[in-house]
MIRO-922403 format. One line per 10 residues: their letters; for each residue x, y, z of C-alpha. Coordinates in Angstrom, 1 decimal, padded with zeros to 4 digits. Example, Ala and Ser with C-alpha at 12.3 -4.5 7.8 and 13.67 -1.06 7.14 Angstrom:
<recs>
as> 012.3,-004.5,007.8; 013.7,-001.1,007.1;
</recs>
This chain:
<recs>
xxxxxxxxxx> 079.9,083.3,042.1; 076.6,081.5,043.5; 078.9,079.9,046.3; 080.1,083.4,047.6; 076.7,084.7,047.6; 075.4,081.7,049.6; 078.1,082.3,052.1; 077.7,085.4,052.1; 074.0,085.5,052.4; 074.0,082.8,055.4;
xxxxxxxxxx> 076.9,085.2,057.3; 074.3,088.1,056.6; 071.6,086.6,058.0; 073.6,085.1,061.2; 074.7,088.4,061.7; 071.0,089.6,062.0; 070.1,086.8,064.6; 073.1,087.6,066.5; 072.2,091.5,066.6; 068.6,090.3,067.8;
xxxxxxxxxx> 070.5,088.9,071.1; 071.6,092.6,071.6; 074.6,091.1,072.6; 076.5,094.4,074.8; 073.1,094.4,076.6; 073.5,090.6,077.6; 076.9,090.8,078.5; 076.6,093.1,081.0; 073.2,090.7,082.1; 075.4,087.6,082.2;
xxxxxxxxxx> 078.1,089.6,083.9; 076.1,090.9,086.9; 074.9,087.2,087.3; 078.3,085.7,087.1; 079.5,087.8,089.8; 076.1,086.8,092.0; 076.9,083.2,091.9; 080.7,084.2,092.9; 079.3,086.3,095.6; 076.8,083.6,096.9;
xxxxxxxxxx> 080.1,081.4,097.7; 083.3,082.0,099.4; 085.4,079.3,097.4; 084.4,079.9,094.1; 082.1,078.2,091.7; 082.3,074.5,089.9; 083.0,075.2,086.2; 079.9,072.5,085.3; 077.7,074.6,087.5; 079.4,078.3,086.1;
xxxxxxxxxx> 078.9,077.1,082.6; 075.0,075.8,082.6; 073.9,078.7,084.2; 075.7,081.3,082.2; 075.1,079.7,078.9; 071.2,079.2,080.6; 071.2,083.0,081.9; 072.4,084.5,079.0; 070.5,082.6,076.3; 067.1,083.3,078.4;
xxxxxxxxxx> 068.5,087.4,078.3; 069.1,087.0,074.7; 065.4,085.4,074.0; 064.1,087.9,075.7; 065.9,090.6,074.0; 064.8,088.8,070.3; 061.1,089.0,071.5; 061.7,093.1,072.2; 062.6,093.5,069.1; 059.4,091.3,067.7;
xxxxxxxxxx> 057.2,093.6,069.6; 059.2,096.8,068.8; 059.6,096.7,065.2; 056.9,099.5,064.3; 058.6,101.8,066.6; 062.3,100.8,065.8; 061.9,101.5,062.1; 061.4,105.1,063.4; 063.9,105.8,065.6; 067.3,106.7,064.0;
xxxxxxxxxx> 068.4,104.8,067.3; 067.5,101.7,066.2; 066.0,101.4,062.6; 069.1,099.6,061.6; 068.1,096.4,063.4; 067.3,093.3,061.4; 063.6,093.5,061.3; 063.2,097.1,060.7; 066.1,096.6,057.3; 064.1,093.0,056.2;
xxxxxxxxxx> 067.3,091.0,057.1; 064.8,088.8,059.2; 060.8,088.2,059.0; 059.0,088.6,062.2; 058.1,084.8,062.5; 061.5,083.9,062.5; 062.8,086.7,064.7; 059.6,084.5,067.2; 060.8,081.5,066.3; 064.8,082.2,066.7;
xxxxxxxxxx> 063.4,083.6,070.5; 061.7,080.8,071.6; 064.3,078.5,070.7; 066.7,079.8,072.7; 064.5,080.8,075.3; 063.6,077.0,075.3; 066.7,075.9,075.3; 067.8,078.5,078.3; 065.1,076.9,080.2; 066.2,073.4,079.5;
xxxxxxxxxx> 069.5,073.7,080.8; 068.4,075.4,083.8; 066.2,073.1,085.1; 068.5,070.0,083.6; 071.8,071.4,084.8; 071.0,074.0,087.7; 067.8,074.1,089.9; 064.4,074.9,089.1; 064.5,078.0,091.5; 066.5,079.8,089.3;
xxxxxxxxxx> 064.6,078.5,085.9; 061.6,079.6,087.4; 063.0,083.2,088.1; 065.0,083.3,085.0; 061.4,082.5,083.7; 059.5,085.1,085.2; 062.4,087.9,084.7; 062.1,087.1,080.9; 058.4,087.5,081.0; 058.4,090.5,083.1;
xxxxxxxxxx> 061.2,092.3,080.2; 059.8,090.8,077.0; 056.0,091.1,078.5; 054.7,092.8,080.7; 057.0,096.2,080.1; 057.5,095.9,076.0; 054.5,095.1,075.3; 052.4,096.9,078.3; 054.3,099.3,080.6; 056.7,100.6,078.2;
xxxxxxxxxx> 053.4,102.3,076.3; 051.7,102.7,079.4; 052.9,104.6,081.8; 056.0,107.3,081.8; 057.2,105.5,085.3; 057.7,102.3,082.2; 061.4,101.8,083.2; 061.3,102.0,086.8; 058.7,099.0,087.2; 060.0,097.3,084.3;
xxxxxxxxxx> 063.7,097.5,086.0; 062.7,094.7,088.1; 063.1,092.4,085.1; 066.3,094.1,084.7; 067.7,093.6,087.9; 067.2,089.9,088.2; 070.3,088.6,086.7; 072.5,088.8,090.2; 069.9,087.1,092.1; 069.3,084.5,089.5;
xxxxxxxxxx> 073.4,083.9,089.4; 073.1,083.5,094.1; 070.4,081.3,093.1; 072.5,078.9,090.6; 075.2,078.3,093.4; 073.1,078.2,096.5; 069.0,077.3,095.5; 068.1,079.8,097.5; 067.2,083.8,097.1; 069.5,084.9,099.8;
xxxxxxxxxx> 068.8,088.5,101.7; 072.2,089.9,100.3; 071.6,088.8,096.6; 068.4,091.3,097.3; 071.0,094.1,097.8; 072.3,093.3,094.1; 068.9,093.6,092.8; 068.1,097.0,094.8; 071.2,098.2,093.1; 070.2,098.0,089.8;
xxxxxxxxxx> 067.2,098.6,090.2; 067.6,101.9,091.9; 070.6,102.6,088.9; 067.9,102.1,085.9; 065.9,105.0,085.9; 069.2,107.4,085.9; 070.7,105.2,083.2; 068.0,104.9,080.6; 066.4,108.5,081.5; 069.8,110.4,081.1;
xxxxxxxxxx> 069.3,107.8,077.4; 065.8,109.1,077.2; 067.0,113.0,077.1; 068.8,112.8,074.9; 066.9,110.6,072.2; 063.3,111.9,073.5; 062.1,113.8,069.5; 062.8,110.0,068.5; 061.2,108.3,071.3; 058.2,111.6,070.9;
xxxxxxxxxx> 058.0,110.3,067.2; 057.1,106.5,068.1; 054.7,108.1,070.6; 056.5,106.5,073.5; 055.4,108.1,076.8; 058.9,108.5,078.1; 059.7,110.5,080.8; 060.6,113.9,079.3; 058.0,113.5,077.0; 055.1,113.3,079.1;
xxxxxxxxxx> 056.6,115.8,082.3; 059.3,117.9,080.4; 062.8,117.5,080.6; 063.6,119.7,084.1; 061.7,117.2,085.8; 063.3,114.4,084.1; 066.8,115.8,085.4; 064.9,116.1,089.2; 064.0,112.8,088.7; 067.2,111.6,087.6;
xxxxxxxxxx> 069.2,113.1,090.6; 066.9,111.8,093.2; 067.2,108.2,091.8; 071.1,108.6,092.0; 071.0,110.0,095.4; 069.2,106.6,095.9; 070.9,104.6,094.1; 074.5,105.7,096.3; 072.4,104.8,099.6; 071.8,101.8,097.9;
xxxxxxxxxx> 075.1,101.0,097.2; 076.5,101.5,100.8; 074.0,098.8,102.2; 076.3,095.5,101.1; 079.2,097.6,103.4; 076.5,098.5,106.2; 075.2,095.1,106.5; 078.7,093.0,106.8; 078.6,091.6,102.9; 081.2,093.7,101.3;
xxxxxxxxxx> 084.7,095.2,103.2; 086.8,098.4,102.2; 087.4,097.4,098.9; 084.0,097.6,097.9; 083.3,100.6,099.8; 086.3,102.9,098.4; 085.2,102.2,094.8; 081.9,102.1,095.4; 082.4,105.9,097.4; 084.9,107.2,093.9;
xxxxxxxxxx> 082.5,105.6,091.5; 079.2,107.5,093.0; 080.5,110.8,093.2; 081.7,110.1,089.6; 078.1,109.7,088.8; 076.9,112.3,091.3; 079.4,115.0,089.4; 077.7,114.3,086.1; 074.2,114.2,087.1; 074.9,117.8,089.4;
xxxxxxxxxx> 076.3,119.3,086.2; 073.0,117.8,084.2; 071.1,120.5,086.2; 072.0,123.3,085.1; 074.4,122.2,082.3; 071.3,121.4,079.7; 073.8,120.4,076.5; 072.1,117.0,075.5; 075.5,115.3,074.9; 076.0,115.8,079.0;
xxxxxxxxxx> 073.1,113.4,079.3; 074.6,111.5,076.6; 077.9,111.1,078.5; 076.3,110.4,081.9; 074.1,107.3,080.0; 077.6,106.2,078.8; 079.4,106.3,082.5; 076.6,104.9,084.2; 077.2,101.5,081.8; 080.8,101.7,083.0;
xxxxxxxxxx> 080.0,102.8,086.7; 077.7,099.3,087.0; 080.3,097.3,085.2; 083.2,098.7,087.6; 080.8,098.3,090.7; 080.4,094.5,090.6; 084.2,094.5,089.9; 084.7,095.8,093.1; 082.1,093.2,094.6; 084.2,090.2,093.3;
xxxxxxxxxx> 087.5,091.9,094.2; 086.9,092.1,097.7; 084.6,089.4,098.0; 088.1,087.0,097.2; 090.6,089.6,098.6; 090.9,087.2,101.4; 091.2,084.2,099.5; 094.2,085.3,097.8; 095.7,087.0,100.4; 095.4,083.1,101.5;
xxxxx> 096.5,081.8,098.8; 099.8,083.8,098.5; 100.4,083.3,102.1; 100.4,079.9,102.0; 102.7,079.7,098.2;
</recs>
């Protein structure tokens, strides 16, 4: 009987750390940066070199997602959102929630600069600040324009994945970033309609708190109209061919449709819906990087079989 609850008390508490990586949010970090450092070369990437910086990458994402949940654990226990995570239930203590993240976060930057290049450590660095930082413990309090500065930190992960491969922040690993960071403010404020009586409650200045939610929805559509200019740059400027361009074209008026209909449709679970495609439409865009970035290469390949 004491055996079971030992193993069952250690799973418990694993289980907690693990939720503290916020580990859907990191995989689609890692997988943005895993397609930058197949981007930043035309042959592919050396599995030591693919390996150090993902593991790197994504422990330094999930530090600084531990570290947000360190700083946010007034307000989580609040919001129905997210009063479930480990600190807000007691599964964890704060001090080893800190201590958990700045293991890993050590760690992340050992392997960096051990097994990639310091460029990238030192961005990885300064992205993890920026998120765990500057906007949880500053911005995100601060202003209602939180998320669109604090995107930046956000939008890092394809430029730190060019850097792994090449050592060097190349002009088209720039694109990547403007892409998502033009895509966060539609993303997390079509979130922030919907959830904005919880984020009201923890007295987070959120967008539709602090200017209403009509403007929110203005605001929401002119980001996506950006955020479709921005997508039609890597075509424009020679980096990405047809492939790219005709899912990048369906996937934007995908988007488009739902935030046109979030004008005058006003049903919360339409924002709801639009938060949940625009996690898909990011997904599907890199997807369409790396396919026609090596469209060629197996054309190649098959060619020469």
């Amino acid at each position: 009987m004491t055996s079971n609850f030992i193993v069952t008390s250690a799973f418990s508490q694993w289980r907690d750390y693990a939720a503290l990586c916020k580990p859907r949010v990191v995989f689609l970090i890692v997988f943005t940066a895993i397609i930058g450092m197949f981007l930043a070369t035309p042959n592919g990437v050396p599995w030591t070199l693919f390996l150090s910086a993902t593991v790197g990458i994504g422990l330094a994402a999930a530090s600084a997602a531990a570290l947000n949940h360190v700083a946010d654990y007034r307000i989580d226990a609040l919001m129905a959102r997210t009063r479930d995570r480990p600190l807000p239930q007691g599964g964890l203590e704060r001090n080893q929630a800190l201590g958990f993240a700045l293991l890993i976060g050590s760690i992340s930057m050992y392997v960096l600069v051990a097994f990639v290049n310091l460029l990238t450590a030192v961005l990885t660095f300064a992205s993890l600040i920026g998120y765990a930082v500057i906007y949880t413990r500053y911005l995100k309090h601060a202003t209602p324009q939180n998320i669109v500065i604090g995107g930046a930190a956000g939008a890092a992960p394809p430029v730190l994945g060019w850097t792994a491969v090449t050592g060097t922040v190349d002009p088209h690993s720039l694109l990547l970033f403007l892409i998502i960071f033009a895509w966060t403010p539609p993303h997390f404020w079509a979130l922030a309609i919907y959830r904005r009586e919880e984020y009201a409650k923890a007295e987070v200045p959120m967008l539709p708190i602090t200017h209403g939610v009509e403007f929110t929805r203005q605001q929401i559509l002119l980001y996506t109209v950006i955020l479709i200019l921005a997508t039609l740059l890597p075509y424009v400027t020679y980096m990405s061919g047809e492939i790219y361009l005709t899912g990048a074209l369906v996937l934007d008026a995908i988007f488009l449709y739902y935030v046109v209909r979030m004008q005058s449709d006003h049903d919360d679970e339409l924002a709801m819906r639009t938060f949940r495609y625009s996690i898909v439409y990011l997904a599907l865009l890199f997807v369409f990087f790396f396919l026609d970035h090596y469209a060629p290469l197996a054309v190649q390949l098959i060619g020469s079989a």
